[in-house]
LOLO-813591 format. One record per residue (C-alpha): x, y, z; residue in one letter. Coordinates in steps of 0.25 Angstrom, whole numbers, plus 5000, padded with zeros to 4 digits. Layout:
N
XYZa ...
This chain:
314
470953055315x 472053075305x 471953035291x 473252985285x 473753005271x 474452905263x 475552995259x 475453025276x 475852865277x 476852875267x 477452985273x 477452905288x 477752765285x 479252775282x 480052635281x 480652565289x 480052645300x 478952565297x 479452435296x 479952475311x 478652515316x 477952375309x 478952285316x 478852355329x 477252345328x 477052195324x 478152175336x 476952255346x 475552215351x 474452225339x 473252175337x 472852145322x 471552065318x 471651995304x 471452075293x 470152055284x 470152055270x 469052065260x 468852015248x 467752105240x 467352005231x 467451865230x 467751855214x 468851785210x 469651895206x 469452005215x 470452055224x 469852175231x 469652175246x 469552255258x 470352225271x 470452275286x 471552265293x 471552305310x 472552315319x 472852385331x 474052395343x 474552475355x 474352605346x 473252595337x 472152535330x 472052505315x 471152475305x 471652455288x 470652455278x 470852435264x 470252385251x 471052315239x 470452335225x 471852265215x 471152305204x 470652445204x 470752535194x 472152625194x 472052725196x 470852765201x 470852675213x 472052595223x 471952455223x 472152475240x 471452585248x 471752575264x 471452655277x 471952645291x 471052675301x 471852695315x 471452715330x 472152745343x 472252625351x 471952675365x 470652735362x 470352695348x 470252835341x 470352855328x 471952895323x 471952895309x 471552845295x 472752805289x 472952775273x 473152655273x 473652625259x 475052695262x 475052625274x 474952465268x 476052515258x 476952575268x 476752455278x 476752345268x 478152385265x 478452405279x 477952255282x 478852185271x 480152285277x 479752225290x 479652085285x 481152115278x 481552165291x 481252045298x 481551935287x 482451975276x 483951965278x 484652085283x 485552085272x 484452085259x 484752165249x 483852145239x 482352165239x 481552115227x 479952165227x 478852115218x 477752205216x 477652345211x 476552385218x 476152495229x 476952415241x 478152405231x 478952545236x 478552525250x 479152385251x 480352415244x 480652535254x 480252455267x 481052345261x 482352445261x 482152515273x 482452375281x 483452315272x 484652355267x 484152325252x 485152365240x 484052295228x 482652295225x 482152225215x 480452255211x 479752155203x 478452175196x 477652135185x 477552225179x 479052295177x 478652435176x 478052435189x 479352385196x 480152485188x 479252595195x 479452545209x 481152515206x 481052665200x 480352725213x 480952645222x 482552665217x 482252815217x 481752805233x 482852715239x 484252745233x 485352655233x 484652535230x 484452455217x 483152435212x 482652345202x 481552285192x 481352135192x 481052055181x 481451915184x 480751895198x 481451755200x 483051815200x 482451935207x 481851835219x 483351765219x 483951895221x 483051985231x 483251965247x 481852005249x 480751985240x 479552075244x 478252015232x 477052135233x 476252105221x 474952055219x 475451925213x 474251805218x 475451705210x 476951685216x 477951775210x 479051735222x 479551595220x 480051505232x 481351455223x 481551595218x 482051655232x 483351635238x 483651615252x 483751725262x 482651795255x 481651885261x 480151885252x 478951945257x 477651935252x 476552065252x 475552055238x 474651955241x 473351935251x 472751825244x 472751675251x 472851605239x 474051685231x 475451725234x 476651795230x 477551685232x 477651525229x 477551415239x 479051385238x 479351525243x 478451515256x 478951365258x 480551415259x 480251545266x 480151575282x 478751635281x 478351755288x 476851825289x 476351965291x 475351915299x 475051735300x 473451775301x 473551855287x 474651765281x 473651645283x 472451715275x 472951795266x 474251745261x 474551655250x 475951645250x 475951575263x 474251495261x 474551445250x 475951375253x 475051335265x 473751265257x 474951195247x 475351155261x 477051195259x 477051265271x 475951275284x 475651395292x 476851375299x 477751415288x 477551555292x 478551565303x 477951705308x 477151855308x 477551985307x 477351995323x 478251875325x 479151915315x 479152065324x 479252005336x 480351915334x 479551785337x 479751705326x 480951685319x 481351785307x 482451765297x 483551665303x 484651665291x 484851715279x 484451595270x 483051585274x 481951645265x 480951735272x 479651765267x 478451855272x 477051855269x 476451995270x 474852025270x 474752135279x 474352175295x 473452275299x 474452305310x 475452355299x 474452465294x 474252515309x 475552515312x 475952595298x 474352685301x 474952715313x 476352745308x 475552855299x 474652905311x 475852925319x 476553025309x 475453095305x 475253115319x 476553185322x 
C-alpha cells in the first residue's frame, strides 16, 4: 500500500485537468452514502468535529477522515488534519493512504472551477473572492484555468492577508490584474463571479448588491443555521447544490431562506449530477443570477485520491 505525500498531491492534481476529471466522474455511476459529521461537544461555542466521508465507483473505494479543530493553537497545530483511505474495487485491496488535506484544497477549487464552468457566463471577466484562507490560491487558480478572467479582486477582513494572496497570486498567473478590496459592496457590483470562502456564520453577500448575469458560489460555511449570503440573494438566484442530501442538512444559505418560508425545497433547480449530466437546466441567458451551494462530496476526494494514486503509480 502506498503512502501519498501532500506535496505528492500537489505535484498530481494540476488544474483544469481536474475539473475535467470531476465533471466526467459525477457524469459516471457512483455510489456515495451521506457523510457524517460530529460535533465533539455540545457547548454553545464549540466548533470542533470529526467527519467520514465514503464513496466508491467502477474503479475504487474510498473513505475520508478528518477532524476540524478552528481554534487550535498556530502554530503548533492545523486547524484541519485529513487522510484518505483507498481500495481496488474488484477485490477490495488496499491501494493507498492519501493526504487528504492537499486533496480537500486542491478539489475544493476544482468543485467551484467546475461549478463556473457550468454556470457562469463564458464571457466573465472578473472574479471577486472573499476569504484569505487556505482554499483562497486554489480557487483563484481553478477559477482561471476555465475562464478567461482578466480581474480578481480578494477581499478579506483583515487587509494584509488579502494583500498576501493578491501578491502570491500576481506573481503565479501573469497577465492578469489583481486586486485588494475594501468596499465589498462596488466590489459585488463589479465582479462576474463572486466565490465567498470565509468563516463568516453572518451574510456578507447581499441579494440587492449583485447585478444580473452574475455567477456566486458559496463554500465556508456547514453550519444549518448560518450562511454566507442574505435571503434576498438565494430568493433572485437560480439555485444549484453540490449535493440536495447535504444542502438540506448542513447549509444555511439555502434552510434558512426555507424556515423564513421565501423559498421551498424546490428552489433548488439541481445537484452536481444533474448539472454533469445535462438533466436539469443550466444557465439560459445571460441576465440570470446563478448561485451554488458548496458543502463537500466524498465522491470529489475519491476522485482527486485516486488522481494522486494513479501518478504515483506511474
Amino acid at each position: 500500500m502506498k503512502i501519498i505525500s501532500a506535496e505528492e498531491v500537489h505535484a498530481a492534481l494540476q488544474y483544469p485537468d481536474l475539473v475535467d476529471a470531476l465533471q466526467e466522474a459525477f457524469s459516471r455511476k457512483f455510489s456515495m452514502p451521506p457523510r457524517s459529521v460530529f460535533l465533539l461537544d455540545d457547548s454553545e461555542d464549540n466548533h470542533d468535529a470529526f467527519a467520514v466521508l465514503p464513496a466508491w465507483n467502477e474503479s475504487v473505494i474510498g473513505v475520508k477522515a478528518f477532524t476540524y479543530f478552528p481554534d487550535n493553537p498556530r502554530p503548533e497545530y492545523d486547524s484541519l488534519y485529513s487522510k484518505i483511505l483507498l481500495f481496488d474495487r474488484a477485490h477490495g485491496e488496499p491501494l493507498a493512504l492519501v493526504d487528504g488535506t492537499s486533496v480537500t484544497f486542491r478539489r475544493t477549487g476544482a468543485i467551484s472551477g467546475l461549478a463556473s464552468r457550468l454556470l457562469s457566463r463564458k464571457d466573465s471577466q472578473t472574479l471577486l473572492l472573499l476569504g484569505t484562507g487556505n482554499l483562497a490560491t486554489y480557487i483563484i487558480r481553478a477559477q482561471v484555468s476555465v475562464r478567461d478572467l482578466q480581474r480578481v479582486l480578494v477581499w478579506g477582513r483583515t487587509p494584509a492577508n488579502a494583500k498576501k494572496v493578491v501578491d502570491q497570486m500576481a506573481g503565479e498567473l501573469s497577465g492578469l490584474d489583481f486586486s485588494v478590496v475594501d468596499n465589498l459592496q462596488t466590489a459585488c457590483g463589479e465582479a462576474d463571479i463572486i466565490v465567498s470562502a470565509t468563516g463568516s456564520h453572518e451574510p456578507l453577500v447581499l441579494g440587492e448588491w449583485i447585478t444580473p448575469g452574475t455567477h456566486t458560489d458559496f463554500i465556508g460555511n456547514h453550519h444549518a443555521t448560518k450562511r454566507e449570503c442574505d435571503t434576498a440573494l438565494v430568493v433572485k438566484s437560480k439555485v444549484y447544490a453540490d449535493s440536495r442530501d447535504n444542502c438540506f442538512k448542513e447549509a444555511g444559505e439555502i434552510l434558512v431562506p426555507i424556515s423564513e418560508g421565501a423559498i421551498t425545497k424546490d428552489h433548488v433547480v439541481g445537484q452536481l449530477t444533474e448539472m454533469c449530466l445535462g438533466t436539469v437546466p443550466l444557465r439560459t441567458s445571460d441576465e440570470e443570477i446563478t448561485l451554488f451551494k458548496s458543502i463537500g462530496m466524498a465522491l470529489s476526494d475519491l476522485v482527486g485520491a485516486n488522481c494522486a494514486y494513479r501518478a504515483a503509480a506511474e
